[in-house]
KOLBATI-25529 format. One record per residue (C-alpha): residue number from 0; residue in three letters; y, z, x. Coordinates in nm, 3 decimals, padded with zeros to 5 digits. Example, Ala and Ser with C-alpha at 12.3 -4.5 7.8 and 13.67 -1.06 7.14 Angstrom:
BEGIN
    i   aa        Y        Z        X
    0  ALA  -00.450   00.780   01.230
    1  SER  -00.106   00.714   01.367
This chain:
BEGIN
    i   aa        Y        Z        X
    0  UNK   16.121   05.170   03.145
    1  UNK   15.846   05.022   02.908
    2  UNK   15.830   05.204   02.586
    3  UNK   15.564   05.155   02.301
    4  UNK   15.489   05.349   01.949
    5  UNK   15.379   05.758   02.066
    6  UNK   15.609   05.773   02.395
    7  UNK   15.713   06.120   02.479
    8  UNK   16.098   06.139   02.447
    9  UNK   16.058   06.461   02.673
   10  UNK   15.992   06.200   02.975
   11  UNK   16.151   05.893   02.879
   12  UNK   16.490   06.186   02.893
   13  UNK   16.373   06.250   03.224
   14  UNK   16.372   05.857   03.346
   15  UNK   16.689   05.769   03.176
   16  UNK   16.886   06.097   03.324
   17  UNK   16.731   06.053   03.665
   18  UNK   16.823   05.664   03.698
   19  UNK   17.017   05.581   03.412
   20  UNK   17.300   05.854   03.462
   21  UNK   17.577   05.675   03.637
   22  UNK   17.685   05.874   03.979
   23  UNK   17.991   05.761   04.099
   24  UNK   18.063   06.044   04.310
   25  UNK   17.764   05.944   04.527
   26  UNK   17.817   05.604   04.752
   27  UNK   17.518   05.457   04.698
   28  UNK   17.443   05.153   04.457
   29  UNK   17.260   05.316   04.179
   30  UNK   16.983   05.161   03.955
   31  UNK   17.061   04.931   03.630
   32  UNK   16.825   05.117   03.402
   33  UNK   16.680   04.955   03.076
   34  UNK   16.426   05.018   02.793
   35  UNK   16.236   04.776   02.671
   36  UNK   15.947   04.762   02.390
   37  UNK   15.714   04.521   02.290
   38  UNK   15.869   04.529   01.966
   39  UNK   16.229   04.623   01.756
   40  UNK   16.212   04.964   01.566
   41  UNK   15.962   05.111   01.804
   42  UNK   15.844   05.515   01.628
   43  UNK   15.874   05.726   01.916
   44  UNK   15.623   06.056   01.951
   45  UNK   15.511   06.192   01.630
   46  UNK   15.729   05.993   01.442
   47  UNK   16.052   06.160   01.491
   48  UNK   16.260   05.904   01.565
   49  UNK   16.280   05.524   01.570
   50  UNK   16.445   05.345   01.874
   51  UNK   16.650   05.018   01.733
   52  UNK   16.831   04.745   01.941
   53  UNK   16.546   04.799   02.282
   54  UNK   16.488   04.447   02.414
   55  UNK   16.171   04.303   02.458
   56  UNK   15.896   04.326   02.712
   57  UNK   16.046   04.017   02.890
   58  UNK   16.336   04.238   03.008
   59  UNK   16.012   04.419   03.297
   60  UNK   16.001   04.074   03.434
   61  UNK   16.292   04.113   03.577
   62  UNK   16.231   04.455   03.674
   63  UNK   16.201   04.603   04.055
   64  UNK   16.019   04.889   03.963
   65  UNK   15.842   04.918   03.593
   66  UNK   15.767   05.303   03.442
   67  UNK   15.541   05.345   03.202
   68  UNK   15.573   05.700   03.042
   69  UNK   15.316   05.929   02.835
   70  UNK   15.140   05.751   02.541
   71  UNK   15.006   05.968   02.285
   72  UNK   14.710   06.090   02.371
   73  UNK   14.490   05.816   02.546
   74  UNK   14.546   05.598   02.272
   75  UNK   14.453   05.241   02.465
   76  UNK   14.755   05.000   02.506
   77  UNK   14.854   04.750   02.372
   78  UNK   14.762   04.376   02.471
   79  UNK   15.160   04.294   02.525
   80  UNK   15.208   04.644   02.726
   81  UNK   14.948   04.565   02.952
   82  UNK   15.029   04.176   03.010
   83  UNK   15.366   04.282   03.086
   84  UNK   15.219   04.534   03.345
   85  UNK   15.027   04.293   03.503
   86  UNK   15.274   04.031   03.525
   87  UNK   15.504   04.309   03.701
   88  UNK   15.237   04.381   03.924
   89  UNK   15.157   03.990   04.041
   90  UNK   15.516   03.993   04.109
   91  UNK   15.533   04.253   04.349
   92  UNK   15.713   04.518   04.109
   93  UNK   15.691   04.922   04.208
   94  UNK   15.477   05.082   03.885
   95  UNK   15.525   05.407   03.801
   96  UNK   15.378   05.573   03.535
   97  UNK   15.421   05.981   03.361
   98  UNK   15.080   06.131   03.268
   99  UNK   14.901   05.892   02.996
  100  UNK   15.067   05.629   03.103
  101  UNK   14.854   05.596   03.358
  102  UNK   14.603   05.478   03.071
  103  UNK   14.825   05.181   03.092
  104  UNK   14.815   05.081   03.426
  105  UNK   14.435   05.161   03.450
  106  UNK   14.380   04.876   03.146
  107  UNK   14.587   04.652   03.415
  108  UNK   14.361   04.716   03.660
  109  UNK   14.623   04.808   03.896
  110  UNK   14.529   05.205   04.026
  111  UNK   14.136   05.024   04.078
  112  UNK   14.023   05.168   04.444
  113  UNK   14.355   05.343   04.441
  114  UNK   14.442   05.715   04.388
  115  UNK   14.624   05.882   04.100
  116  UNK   14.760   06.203   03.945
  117  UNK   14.715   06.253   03.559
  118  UNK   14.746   06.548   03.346
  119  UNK   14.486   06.806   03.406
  120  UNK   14.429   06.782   03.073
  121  UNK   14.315   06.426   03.040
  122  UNK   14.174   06.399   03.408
  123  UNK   13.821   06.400   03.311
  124  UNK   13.825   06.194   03.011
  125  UNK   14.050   05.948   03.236
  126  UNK   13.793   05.961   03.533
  127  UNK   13.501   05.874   03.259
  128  UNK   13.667   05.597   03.101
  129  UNK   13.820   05.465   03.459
  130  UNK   13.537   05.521   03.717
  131  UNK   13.729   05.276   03.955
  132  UNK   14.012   05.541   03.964
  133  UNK   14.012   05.805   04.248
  134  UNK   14.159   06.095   04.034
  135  UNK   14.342   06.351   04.179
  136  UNK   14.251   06.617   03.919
  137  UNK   14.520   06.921   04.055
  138  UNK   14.820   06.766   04.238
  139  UNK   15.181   06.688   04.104
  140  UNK   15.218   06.314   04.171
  141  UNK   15.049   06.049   04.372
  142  UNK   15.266   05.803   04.585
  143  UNK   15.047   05.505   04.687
  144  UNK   15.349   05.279   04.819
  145  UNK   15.398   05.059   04.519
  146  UNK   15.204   05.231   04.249
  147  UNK   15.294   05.627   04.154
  148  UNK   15.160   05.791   03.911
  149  UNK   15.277   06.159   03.788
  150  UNK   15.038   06.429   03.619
  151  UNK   15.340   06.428   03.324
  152  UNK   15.554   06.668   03.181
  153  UNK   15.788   06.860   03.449
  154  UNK   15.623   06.660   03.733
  155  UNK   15.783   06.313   03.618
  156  UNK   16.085   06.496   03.750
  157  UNK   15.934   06.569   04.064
  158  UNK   15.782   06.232   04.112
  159  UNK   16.173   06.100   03.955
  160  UNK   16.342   06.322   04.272
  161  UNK   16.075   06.167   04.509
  162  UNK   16.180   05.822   04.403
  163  UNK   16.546   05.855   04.484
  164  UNK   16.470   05.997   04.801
  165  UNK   16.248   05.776   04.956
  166  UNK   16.519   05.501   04.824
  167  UNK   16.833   05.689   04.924
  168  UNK   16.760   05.978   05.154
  169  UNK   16.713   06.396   05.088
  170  UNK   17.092   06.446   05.032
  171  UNK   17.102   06.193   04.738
  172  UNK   16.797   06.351   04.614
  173  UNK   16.938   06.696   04.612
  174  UNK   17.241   06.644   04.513
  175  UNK   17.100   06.516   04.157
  176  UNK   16.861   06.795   04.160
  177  UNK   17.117   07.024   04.170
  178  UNK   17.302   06.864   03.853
  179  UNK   16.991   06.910   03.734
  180  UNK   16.939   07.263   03.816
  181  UNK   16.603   07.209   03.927
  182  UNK   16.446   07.253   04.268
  183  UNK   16.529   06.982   04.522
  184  UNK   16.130   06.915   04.629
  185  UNK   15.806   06.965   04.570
  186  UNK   15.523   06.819   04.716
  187  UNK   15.292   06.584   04.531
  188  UNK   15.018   06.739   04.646
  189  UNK   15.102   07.102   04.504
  190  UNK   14.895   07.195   04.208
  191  UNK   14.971   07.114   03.866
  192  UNK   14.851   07.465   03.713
  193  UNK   14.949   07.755   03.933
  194  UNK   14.819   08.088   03.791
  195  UNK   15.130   08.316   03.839
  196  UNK   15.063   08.662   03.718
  197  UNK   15.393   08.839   03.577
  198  UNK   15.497   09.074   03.855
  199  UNK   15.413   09.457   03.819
  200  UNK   15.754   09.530   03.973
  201  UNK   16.107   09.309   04.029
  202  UNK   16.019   09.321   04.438
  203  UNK   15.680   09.124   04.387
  204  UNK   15.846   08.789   04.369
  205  UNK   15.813   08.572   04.680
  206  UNK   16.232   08.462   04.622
  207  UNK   16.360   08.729   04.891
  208  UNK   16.168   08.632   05.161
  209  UNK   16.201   08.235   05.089
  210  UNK   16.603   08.279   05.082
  211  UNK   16.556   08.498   05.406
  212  UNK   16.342   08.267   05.583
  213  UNK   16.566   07.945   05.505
  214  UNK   16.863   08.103   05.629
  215  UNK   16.661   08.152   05.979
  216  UNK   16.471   07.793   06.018
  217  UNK   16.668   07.757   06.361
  218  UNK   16.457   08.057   06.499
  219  UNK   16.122   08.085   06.598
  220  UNK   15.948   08.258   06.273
  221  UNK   15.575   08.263   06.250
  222  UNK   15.430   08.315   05.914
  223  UNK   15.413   08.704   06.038
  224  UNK   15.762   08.718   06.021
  225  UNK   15.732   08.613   05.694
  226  UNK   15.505   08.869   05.589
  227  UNK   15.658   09.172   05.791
  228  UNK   15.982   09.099   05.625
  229  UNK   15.771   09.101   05.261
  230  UNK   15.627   09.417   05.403
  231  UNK   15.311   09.279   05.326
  232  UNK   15.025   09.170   05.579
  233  UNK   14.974   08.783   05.653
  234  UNK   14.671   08.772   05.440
  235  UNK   14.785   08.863   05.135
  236  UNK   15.140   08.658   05.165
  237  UNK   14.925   08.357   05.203
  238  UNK   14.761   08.465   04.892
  239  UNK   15.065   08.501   04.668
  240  UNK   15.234   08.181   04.822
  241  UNK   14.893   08.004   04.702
  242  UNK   14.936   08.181   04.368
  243  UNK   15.313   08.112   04.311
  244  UNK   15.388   07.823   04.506
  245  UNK   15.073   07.612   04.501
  246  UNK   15.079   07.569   04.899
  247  UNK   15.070   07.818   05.217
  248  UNK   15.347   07.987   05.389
  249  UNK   15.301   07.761   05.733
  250  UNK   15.317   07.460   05.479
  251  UNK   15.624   07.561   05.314
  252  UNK   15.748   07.698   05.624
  253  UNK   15.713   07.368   05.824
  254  UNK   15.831   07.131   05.496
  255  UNK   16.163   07.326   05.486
  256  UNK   16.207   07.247   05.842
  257  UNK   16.142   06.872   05.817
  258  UNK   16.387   06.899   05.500
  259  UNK   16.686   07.098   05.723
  260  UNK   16.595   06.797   06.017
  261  UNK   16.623   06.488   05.771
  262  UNK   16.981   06.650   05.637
  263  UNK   17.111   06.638   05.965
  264  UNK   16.978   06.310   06.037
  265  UNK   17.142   06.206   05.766
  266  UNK   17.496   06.343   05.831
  267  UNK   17.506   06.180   06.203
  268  UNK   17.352   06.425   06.425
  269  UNK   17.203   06.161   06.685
  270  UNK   17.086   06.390   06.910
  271  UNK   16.726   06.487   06.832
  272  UNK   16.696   06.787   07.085
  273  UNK   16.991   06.967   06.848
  274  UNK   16.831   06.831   06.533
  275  UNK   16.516   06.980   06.652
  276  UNK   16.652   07.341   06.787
  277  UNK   16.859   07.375   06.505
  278  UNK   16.564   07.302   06.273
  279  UNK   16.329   07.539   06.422
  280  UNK   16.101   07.216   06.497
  281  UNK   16.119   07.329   06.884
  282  UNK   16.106   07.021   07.074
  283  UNK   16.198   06.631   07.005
  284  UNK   15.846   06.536   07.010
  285  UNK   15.732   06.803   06.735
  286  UNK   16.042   06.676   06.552
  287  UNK   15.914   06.303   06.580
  288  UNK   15.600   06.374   06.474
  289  UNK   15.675   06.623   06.165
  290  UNK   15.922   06.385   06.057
  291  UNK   15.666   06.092   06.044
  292  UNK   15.408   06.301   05.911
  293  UNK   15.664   06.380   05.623
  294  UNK   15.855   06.070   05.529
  295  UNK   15.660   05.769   05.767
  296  UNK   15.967   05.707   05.929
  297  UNK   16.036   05.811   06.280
  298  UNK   16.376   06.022   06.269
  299  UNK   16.555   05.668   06.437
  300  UNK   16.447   05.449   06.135
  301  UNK   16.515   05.800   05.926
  302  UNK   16.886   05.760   06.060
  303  UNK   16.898   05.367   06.006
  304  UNK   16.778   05.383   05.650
  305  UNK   16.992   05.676   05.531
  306  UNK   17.254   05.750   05.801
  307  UNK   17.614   05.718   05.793
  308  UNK   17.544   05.412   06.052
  309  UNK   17.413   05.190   05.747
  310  UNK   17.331   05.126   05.372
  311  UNK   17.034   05.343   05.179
  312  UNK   16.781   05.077   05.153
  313  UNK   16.835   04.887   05.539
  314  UNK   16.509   04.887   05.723
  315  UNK   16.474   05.101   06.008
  316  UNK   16.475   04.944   06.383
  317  UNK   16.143   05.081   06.454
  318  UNK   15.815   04.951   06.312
  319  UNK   15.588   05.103   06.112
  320  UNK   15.517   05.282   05.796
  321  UNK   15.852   05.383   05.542
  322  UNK   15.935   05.465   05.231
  323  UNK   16.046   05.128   05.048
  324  UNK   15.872   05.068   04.754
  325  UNK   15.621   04.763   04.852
  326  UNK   15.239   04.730   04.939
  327  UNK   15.056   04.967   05.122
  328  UNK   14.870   05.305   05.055
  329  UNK   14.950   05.627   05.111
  330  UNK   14.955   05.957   04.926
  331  UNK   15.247   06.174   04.878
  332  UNK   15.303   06.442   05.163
  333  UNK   15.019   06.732   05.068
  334  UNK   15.121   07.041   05.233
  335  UNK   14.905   07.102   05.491
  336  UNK   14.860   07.036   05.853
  337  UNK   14.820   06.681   05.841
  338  UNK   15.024   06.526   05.546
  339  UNK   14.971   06.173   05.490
  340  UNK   15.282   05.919   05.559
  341  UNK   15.429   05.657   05.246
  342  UNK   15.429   05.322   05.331
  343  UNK   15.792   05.097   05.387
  344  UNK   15.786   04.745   05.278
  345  UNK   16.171   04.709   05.454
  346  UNK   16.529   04.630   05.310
  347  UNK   16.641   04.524   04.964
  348  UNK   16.894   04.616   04.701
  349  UNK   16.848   04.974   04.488
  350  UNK   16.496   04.891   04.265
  351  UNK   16.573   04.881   03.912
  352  UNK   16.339   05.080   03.664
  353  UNK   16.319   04.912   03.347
């Protein structure tokens, strides 16, 4: 991770506890995290503390995957930061980068022509100062295969989670959101700002009706199960899941199917028609195409890359579009009907932020 004077400690803490906190009870090779600053003694955010002993810049050039957290404000970079940057990016190196920091990849000319999530608060002043930029004003994070970019704050941990799954699977992913105590997955494409009203009374929360509907995913609910179980009518549950969730009940309904179907990819099950029933997907084909829609992998190249059969990381036996981090453009999965898949760029060994 590449540090300069003004980072935010709250999301360098969120880098170095996603993918510098060793995991030995999972069996995957985890990353070899390391901060580095373009000089000793850096002053961190306000001026509250000092980081000593950080190596240099040089240490990115050996980096898989460079991220680039807040800066204060949209102070501009620094001429090191953004040679360092650009070197990473020459060399084929994922960038990520938590809210401002997109500042410094913009300077790099890396996210010109591409998409990218910001703060809300900055998004305009960004979008003025980086016309080349297509800013995505209201969603979480952006994944354009091997540049992500995170609106900041709490969604550098949702962009963090996204990371480990597309490089180890869903049950990796969850399991360290869970140490975390945060939720497993959110789309990238759910808004940053969700106007959520407290409730007049305790039963106004949407949490019943989510738990009930995730214990039932192998049956065939329609969002007016949803909402006769809420005791509501379909019209205004899609207005509170808007309100509170940020996406609509046939959105959420269908991600937390593709979710339960990746899981039991993951833990053997080779037969798709169970996967599929057991999912509430209905029929293989629906299951092949949700699952692509979700993750670009079809579930066999699903299996391959995070099955029992093989390593996290192995490339999948089918062609097409993945989840490694390499060229290629994609945004994150937006709930909706038609999500848009993340690229693969194939095998390799665990990236390693820096």
């Amino acid at each position: 991770m590449l540090v300069d004077a003004g980072s935010n400690p709250f999301e360098m803490g969120i880098a170095t506890e996603l993918f510098g906190l060793r995991r030995p009870e999972l069996d995957v090779a985890w990353y070899d995290f390391t901060l580095c600053a373009p000089a000793p003694g850096v002053r961190m955010h306000d001026g509250f503390f000092t980081l000593s002993g950080v190596p240099g810049l040089e240490a990115a050039d050996a980096a898989d995957t460079v991220i680039v957290p807040n800066r204060p404000d949209d102070t501009p970079p620094t001429a090191p930061v953004v040679a360092a940057i650009r070197r990473a990016a020459d060399r084929g190196a994922r960038l990520v980068s938590f809210c401002t920091g997109a500042y410094a990849l913009a300077a790099a000319g890396v996210l010109d022509g591409r998409p990218a999530a910001i703060h809300w608060r900055w998004a305009d002043r960004f979008a003025a100062r980086h016309p080349a930029v297509r800013v995505r004003r209201d969603v979480l994070f952006v994944d354009d295969g091997d540049v992500l970019t995170a609106a900041g704050s709490a969604a550098a941990l949702d962009l963090g989670l996204h990371l480990i799954r597309r490089d180890h699977g869903a049950e990796v992913a969850n399991h360290v959101s869970r140490r975390l105590v945060f939720a497993a997955h959110r789309d990238g494409g759910q808004r940053q700002f969700i106007e959520r009203p407290v409730p007049a009374v305790p039963d106004a929360s949407l949490a019943p009706v989510l738990a009930w509907a995730a214990e039932r995913l192998d049956r065939p609910l329609a969002v007016a199960d949803l909402a006769g179980y809420a005791a509501v009518s379909p019209a205004t549950l899609h207005r509170r899941f808007v309100r509170e969730l940020g996406t609509t009940p046939l959105a959420w309904l269908t991600g937390e199917r593709v979710a339960l179907a990746c899981r039991l990819i993951e833990r053997g099950e080779h037969r798709l028609e169970v996967v599929a029933r057991t999912s509430g997907l209905g029929t293989a084909a629906n299951l092949r195409t949700q699952v692509r829609r979700r993750t670009g992998l079809s579930p066999s190249a699903y299996r391959a890359r995070f099955g029992p059969a093989g390593p996290a990381g192995a490339p999948g036996p089918e062609s097409g579009p993945g989840t490694g981090p390499g060229s290629g453009s994609a945004t994150a999965p937006v709930p909706g009907p038609a999500p848009v898949p993340v690229p693969e760029n194939g095998s390799g060994p665990a990236p390693r932020p820096c």
